[in-house]
C-alpha positions in Angstrom: 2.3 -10.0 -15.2 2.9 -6.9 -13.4 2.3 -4.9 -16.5 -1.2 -6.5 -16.6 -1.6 -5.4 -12.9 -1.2 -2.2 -13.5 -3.2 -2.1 -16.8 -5.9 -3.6 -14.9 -5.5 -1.2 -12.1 -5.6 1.5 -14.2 -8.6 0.8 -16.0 -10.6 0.2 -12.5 -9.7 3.5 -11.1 -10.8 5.1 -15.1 -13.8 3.4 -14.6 -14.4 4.1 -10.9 -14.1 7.6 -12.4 -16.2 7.4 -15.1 -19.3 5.9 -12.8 -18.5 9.0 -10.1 -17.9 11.9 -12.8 -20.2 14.0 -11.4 -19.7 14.2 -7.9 -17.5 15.9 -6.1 -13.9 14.8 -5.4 -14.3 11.7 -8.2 -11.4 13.2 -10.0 -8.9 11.8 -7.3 -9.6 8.6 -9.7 -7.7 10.3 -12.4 -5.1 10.9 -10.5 -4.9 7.4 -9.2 -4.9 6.1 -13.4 -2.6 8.5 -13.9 0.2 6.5 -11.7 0.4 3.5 -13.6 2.7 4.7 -16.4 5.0 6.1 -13.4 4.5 2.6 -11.3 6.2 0.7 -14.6 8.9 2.7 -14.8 9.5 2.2 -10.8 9.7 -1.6 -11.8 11.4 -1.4 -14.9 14.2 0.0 -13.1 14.0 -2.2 -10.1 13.3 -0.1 -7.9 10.0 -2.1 -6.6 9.4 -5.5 -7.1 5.7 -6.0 -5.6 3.6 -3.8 -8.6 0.1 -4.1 -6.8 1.1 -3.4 -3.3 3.6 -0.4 -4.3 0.4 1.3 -6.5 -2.1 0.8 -3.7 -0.2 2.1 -0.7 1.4 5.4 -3.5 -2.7 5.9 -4.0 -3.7 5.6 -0.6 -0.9 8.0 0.5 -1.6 10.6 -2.5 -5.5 10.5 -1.4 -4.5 11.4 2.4 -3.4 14.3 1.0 -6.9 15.5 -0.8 -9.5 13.7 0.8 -9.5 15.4 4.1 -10.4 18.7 2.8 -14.0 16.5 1.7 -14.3 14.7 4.9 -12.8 16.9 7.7 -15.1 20.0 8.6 -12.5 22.6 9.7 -9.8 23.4 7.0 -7.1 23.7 10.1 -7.3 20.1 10.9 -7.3 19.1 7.2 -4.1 20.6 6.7 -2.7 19.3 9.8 -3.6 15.9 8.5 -2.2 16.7 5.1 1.4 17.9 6.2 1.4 14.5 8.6 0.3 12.5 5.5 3.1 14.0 3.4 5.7 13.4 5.9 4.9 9.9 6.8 6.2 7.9 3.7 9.5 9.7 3.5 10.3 9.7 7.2 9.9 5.6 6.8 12.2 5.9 4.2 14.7 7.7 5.9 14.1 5.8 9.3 14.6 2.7 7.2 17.8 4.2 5.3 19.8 5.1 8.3 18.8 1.9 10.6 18.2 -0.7 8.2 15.2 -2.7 7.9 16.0 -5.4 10.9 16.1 -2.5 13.4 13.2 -2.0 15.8 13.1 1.8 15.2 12.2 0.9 11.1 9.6 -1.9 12.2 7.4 1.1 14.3 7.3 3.6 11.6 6.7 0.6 9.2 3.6 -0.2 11.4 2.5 3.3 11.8 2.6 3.6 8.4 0.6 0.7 7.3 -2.3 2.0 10.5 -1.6 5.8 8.6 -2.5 4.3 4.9 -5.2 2.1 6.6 -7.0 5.6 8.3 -6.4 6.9 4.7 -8.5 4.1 3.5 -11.2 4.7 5.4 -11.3 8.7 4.8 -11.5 7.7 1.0 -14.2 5.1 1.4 -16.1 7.8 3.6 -15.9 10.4 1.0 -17.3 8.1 -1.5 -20.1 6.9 0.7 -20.7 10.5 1.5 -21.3 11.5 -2.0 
């Protein structure tokens, strides 16, 4: 079942890509299709168990990254947003690795990270409404 989730995943974000070829910062699509061969191997080996949420929130963090350079007007804060994208999802890990998941400290960053992917969200949605 999970393979199918990712097949199907994979062939929305192709097609997503195919309908937005020309415009400008479509190609992030690609790159989300292109997960889906490294999503299965993440299962395969057990290393996640929930296929659809693991691909979304691995997309949505990958497109924080790139979309504010299309969204944001000055390049400074782009970056800014970029290096605090790129940090966010390991410093949960690492929180979560030396406290454990019951502790308090891993619960905050857990949210912050969910409200983080969920401002990514909306960046990518306002690039695509832009365009």
């Amino acid at each position: 079942m999970n393979t199918l989730y990712e097949t199907l995943s994979a062939l929305i974000f192709l097609i997503i890509y195919a309908s937005l070829r020309k415009k400008r910062g479509s190609w992030i699509f690609l790159i989300f299709a292109s997960l889906a061969p490294v999503i299965h191997i993440m299962f395969v080996n057990r290393f996640i168990l929930n296929v659809p949420l693991v691909y979304g929130a691995l997309c949505l963090w990958i497109a924080g990254m790139i979309v504010p350079f299309y969204t944001f007007k000055r390049i400074w804060l782009s970056i800014f947003y970029g290096v605090l994208n790129l940090l966010s999802l390991p410093v949960t890990i690492l929180v979560g690795m030396q406290y454990g998941e019951s502790a308090i400290q891993y619960k905050i960053i857990s949210f912050l990270l969910i409200l983080w992917i969920g401002l990514n969200t909306i960046l990518l949605l306002r690039m695509m409404k832009k365009h």
